[in-house]
C-alpha positions in Angstrom: -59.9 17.7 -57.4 -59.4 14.2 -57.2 -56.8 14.2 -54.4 -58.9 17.2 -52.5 -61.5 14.9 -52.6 -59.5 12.3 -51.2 -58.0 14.1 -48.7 -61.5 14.9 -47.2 -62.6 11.5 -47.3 -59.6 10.1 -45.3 -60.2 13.4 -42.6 -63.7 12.3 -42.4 -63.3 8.5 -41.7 -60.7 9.8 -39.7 -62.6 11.7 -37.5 -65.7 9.0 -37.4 -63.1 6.3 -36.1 -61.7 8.3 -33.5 -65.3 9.6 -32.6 -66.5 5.8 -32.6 -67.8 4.5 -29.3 -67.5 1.0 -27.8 -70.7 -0.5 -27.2 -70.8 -2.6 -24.3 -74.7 -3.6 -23.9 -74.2 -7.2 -24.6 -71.9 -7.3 -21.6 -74.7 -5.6 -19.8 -77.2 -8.7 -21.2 -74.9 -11.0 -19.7 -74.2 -9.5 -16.1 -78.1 -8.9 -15.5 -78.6 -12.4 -16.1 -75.9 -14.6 -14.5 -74.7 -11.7 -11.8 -77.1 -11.0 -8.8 -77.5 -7.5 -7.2 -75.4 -8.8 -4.5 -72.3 -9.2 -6.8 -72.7 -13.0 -6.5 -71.7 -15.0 -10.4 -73.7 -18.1 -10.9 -70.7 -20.0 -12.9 -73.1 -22.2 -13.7 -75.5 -20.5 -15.6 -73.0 -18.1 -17.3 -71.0 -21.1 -18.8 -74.1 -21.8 -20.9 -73.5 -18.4 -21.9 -70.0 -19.0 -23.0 -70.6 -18.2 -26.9 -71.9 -15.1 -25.8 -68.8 -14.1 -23.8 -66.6 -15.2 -26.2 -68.7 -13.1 -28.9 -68.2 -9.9 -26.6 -64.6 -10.8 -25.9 -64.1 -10.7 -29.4 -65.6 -7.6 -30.5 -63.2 -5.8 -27.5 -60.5 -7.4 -29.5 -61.9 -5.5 -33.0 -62.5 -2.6 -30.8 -59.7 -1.6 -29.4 -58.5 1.9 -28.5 -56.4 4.4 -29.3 -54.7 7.8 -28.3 -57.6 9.5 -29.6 -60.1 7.8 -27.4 -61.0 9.9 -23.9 -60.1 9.2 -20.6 -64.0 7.8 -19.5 -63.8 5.3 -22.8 -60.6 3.9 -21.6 -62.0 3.5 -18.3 -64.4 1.8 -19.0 -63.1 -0.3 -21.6 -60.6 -2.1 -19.6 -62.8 -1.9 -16.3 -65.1 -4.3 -18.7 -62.3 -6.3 -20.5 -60.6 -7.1 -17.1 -64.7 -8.2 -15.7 -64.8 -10.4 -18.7 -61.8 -12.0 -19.3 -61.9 -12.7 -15.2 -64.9 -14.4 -15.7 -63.7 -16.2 -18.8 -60.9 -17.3 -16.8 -62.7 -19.0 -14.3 -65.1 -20.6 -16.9 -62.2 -21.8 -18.3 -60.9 -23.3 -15.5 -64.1 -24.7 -13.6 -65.1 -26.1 -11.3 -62.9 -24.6 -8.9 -63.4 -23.4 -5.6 -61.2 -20.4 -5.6 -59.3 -18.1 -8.3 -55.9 -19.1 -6.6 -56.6 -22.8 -7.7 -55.4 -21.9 -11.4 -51.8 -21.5 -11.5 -50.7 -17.9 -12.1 -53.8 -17.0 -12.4 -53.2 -12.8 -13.4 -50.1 -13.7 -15.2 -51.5 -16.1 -18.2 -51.6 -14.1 -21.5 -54.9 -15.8 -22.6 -56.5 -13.0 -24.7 -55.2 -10.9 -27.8 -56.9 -7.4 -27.8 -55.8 -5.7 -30.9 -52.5 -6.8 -31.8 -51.2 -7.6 -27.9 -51.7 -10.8 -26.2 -52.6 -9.5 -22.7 -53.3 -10.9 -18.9 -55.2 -9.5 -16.1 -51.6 -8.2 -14.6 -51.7 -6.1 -17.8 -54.8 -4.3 -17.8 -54.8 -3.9 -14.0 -51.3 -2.7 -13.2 -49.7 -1.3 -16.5 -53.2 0.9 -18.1 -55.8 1.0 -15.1 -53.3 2.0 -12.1 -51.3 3.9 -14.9 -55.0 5.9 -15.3 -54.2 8.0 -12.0 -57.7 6.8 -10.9 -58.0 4.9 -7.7 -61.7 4.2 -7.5 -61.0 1.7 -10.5 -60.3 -1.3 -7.3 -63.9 -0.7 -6.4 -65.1 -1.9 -9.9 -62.7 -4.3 -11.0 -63.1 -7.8 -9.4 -60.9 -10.9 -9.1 -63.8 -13.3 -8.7 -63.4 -13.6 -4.9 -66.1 -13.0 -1.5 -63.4 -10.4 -0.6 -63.8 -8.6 -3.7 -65.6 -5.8 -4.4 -69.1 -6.6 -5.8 -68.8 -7.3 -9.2 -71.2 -4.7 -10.7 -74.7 -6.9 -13.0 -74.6 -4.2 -15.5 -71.4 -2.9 -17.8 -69.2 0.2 -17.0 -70.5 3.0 -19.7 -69.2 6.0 -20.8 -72.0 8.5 -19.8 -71.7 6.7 -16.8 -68.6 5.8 -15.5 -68.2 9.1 -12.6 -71.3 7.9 -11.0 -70.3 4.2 -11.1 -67.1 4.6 -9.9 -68.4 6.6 -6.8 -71.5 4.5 -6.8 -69.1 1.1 -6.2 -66.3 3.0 -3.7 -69.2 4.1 -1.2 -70.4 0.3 -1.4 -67.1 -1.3 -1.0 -66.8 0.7 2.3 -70.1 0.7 3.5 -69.9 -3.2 3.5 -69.5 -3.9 6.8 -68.3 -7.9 5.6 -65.0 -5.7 3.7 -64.9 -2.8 5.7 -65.5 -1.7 9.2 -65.4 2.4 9.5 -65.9 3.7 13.0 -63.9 7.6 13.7 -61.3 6.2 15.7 -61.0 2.4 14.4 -60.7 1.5 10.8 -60.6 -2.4 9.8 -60.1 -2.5 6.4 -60.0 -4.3 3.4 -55.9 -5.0 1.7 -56.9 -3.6 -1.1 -55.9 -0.7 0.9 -52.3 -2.2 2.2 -51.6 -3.6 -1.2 -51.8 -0.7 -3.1 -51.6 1.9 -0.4 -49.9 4.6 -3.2 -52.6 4.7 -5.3 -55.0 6.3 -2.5 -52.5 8.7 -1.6 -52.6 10.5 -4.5 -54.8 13.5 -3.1 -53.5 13.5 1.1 -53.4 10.5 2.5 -55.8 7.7 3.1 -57.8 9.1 5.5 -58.5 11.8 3.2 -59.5 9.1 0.2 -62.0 7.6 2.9 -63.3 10.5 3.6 -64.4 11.5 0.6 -66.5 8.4 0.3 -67.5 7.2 4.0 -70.5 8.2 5.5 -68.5 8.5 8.4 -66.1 11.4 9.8 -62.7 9.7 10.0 -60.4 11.0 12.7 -57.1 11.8 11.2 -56.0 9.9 14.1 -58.1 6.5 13.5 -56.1 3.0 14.2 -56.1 1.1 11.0 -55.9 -2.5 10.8 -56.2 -4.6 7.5 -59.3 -7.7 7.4 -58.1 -11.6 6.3 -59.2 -12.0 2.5 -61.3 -14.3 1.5 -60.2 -16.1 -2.0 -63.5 -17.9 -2.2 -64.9 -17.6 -5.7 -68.3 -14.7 -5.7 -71.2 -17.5 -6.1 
């Protein structure tokens, strides 16, 4: 009886620590009050904050995920964690006019998450892009004007579909990123640098159209817009 009941009792926490959700509402606290609806970070402000950060940073590290967890909760975990530790990067670093000040900027294994140090390469090449989900560049943001908007309130699970459609139809209707005419596309290198990843489904085109308020001839000249590494204040 005794190992019966023990059995059950391991099944059960089992099942309540796969089932577990990540709560990212103190992320949300933090983006609502240093991030504007614009996208633009007030550095400034969000340094004072820098406990706070650190506290959320933290509980990712307590949190982190496993096999078990769905393909939404990984989403949004590490859209968040890679938001976070960007901005924790910066703070870090400031003042500095631009991300590309800091040397290596994505390759500095600053946070331990779990039991693995990680760096923004990580989380954005080897699980995101590995996530077959190419709306993800829409929501995750290097801290630059060229950037997508970073988002003032946290990726959620009930959520994420909408926010990841929500942030890909703003990215191209931004006229400062992207210009979408039928037969003219000037577009933003996210879409030269990691040209695969929209090709999943047809090619670009097809991607653009799925999104753009605009008909895109299949037939559109594309050229690619000058980035802008100027930090999002």
């Amino acid at each position: 009886m005794t190992k019966l009941f023990s059995i059950v009792i391991c099944t059960l926490l089992s099942v309540s620590i796969r089932a577990q959700n990540v709560d990212h509402s103190s992320w949300t606290i933090l983006l609502e009050k240093h991030v504007s609806d614009k996208g633009q970070v007030n550095y400034k402000t969000f340094k004072t904050d820098n406990k706070e950060l650190n506290t959320y940073i933290n509980y990712l590290s307590k949190n982190i995920l496993n096999d078990s967890h769905s393909k939404e909760e990984k989403l949004v975990y590490w859209i968040n964690a890679y938001n976070a530790l960007t901005i924790d990067l910066i703070l870090r670093n400031s003042p500095i006019k631009s991300i590309k000040d800091i040397k290596n900027p994505w390759d500095q294994k600053l946070w331990k998450l779990g039991n693995t140090w990680y760096n923004l390469n990580d989380i954005e090449h080897e699980i995101l892009r590995k996530m077959d989900e190419p709306r993800i560049h829409f929501a995750i943001v290097c801290a630059s004007v060229s950037c997508p908007k970073l988002s003032n309130e946290a990726y959620t699970t009930e959520n994420i579909e909408q926010q990841l459609t929500k942030a890909t139809k703003n990215f191209l209707s931004d006229t400062n990123r992207n210009i979408i005419s039928t037969d003219t596309l000037e577009l933003s290198k996210i879409f030269q640098w990691f040209a695969k990843d929209f090709k999943q489904n047809g090619g670009l085109i097809d991607f653009l159209n799925r999104y753009s308020d605009i008909k895109i001839s299949a037939k559109a000249k594309t050229r690619y817009k000058d980035y802008n590494w100027d930090l999002n204040e």
